[in-house]
C-alpha positions, 0 to 999 in steps of 0.5 A: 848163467842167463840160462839159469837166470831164464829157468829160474824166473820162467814165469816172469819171462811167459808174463813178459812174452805174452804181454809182448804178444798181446801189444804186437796184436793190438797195436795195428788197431790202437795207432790208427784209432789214435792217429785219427784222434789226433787229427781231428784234434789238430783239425779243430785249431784250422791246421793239419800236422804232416810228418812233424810239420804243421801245414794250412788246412787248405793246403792240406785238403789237396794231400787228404789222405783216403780214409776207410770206406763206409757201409755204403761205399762197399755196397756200392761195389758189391753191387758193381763187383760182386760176384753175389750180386751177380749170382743173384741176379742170374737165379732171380732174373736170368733163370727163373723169370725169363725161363718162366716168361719164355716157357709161357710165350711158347705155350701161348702161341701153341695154344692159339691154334693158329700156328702160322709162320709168324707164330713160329717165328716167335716161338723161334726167337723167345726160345732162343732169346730164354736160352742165350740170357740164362747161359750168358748171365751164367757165364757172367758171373765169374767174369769181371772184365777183360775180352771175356767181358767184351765178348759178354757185353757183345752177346748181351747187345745182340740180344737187345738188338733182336728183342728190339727186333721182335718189338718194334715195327721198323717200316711203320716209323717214318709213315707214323711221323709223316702223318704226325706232321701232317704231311700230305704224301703219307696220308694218301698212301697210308690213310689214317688207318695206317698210320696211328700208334698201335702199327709201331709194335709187332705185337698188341697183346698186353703183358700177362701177371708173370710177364708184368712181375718178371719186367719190374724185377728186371727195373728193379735190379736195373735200378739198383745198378743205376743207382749204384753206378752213380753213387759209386762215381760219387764217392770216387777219387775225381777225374780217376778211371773207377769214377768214370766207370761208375757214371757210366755203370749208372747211364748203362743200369738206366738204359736198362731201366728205360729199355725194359719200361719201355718193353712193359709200356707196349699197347698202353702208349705205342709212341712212348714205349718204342721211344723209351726202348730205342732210346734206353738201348742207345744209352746202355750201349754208349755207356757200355762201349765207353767203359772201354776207353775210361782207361786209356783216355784221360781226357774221356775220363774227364769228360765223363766224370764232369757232372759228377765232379760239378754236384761234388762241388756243391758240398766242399 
């Protein structure tokens, strides 16, 4: 009898289904629209309804429930999370400027001549420092975090320590401030001479065109970092391990920053260009050492994620 029913009225019954169908799609994206809706209506009288009941807006800010993330919040983590980001900062940072600037400081030294041991010893380490960025940065793209990560944040530290190296003149520095504060025991030993600003540096030589475009790539995606580390942060639950993580993803993309301004600098300003490049390491290396701890510690994270939480206030 039903099956009669059902065979005679089919076309009635394929309307009804597809109705049915259509609802069941559309109804996921209807109830939140709505639900939103009605909030805001509530919201407008200063009281919020939750689960039948009608609450205080003030009591209810405490359980505000997350929304959506914005445009913004997402670009956020494509920058500190995508693999995207990665890639591209790999081809254009990584490969393409570093093998270009490494391939031109070899061919540099060989075309001087005069290949002394210090020569060699220069080609040796920008060979090795060009090769060691281009496979850590290729390796990078697909790791996230973990020991691997770890083992990449070591690697990278070992090669800023070794750039350092080949930057800084390490002896000079205590004769530079002796003399700086006038202190008669330097003076004699050193003389003037021996003391001014340009002995800071193992290398004088100003940076060439391609050498000055590769450094402002390398400050422009610092900055990028920097600043989505810090934006993150801000729109981060409070006091939460993703929060401390974007502060401290931003400290590490404005040591890089400083690090690589200071690398640039060089001749122009001796004092300043070693200050901005021990001090920018010093701060991408505690901020990439802390990362570590943001989910273990919860009064860490507190501490790290204070400043951010502060300049959060300011807009309740």
């Amino acid at each position: 009898m039903w099956f009669k029913y059902m065979a005679k009225h089919k076309r009635l019954f394929a309307i009804i289904m597809l109705a049915f169908i259509l609802f069941n799609i559309t109804i996921p994206f209807s109830y939140p629209a709505y639900a939103d809706l009605q909030v805001k209506e509530v919201q407008k009288s200063g009281d919020v309804q939750k689960d039948g009941d009608v609450v205080k807006k003030a009591d209810a800010k405490k359980e505000a429930v997350p929304e959506d993330k914005s445009v913004l919040e997402k670009s956020f983590e494509w920058v500190s999370d995508g693999v995207a980001y990665k890639a591209i900062k790999w081809t254009i940072n990584d490969f393409f400027f570093t093998k270009i600037v490494g391939a031109e400081s070899v061919i540099k030294e060989y075309g001087n001549g005069n290949i002394n041991a210090s020569a060699r010893s220069s080609i040796k380490w920008t060979t090795l420092l060009t090769l060691s960025a281009i496979v850590r940065g290729g390796i990078g793209i697909f790791v996230k975090d973990g020991w691997k990560q770890a083992a990449l944040d070591s690697w990278d530290a070992l090669e800023k320590g070794v750039t350092l190296h080949q930057f800084v003149a390490w002896d000079k520095i205590i004769p530079y401030i002796g003399a700086r504060l006038n202190s008669p025991l330097f003076i004699e030993q050193l003389g003037e001479a021996g003391v001014s600003s340009s002995t800071l540096l193992k290398s004088t030589a100003p940076l060439t065109t391609i050498g000055k475009v590769a450094g402002w790539a390398g400050i422009a995606f610092s900055t990028v970092e920097m600043v989505s580390g810090f934006g993150s942060a801000f729109y981060s639950q409070d006091g939460s391990k993703s929060q401390a993580d974007g502060v401290l993803n931003g400290f590490a993309g404005l040591g890089s920053l400083a690090l690589t301004a200071g690398l640039m600098m060089g001749a122009a300003c001796p004092p300043l260009a070693v200050g901005l490049a021990v001090g920018g390491a010093l701060v991408w290396g505690a901020a990439t050492a802390g990362k570590y701890f943001t989910g273990k510690s919860k009064t860490f994270r507190k501490a790290v994620t204070a400043p951010v939480r502060w300049v959060k206030s300011w807009f309740d």
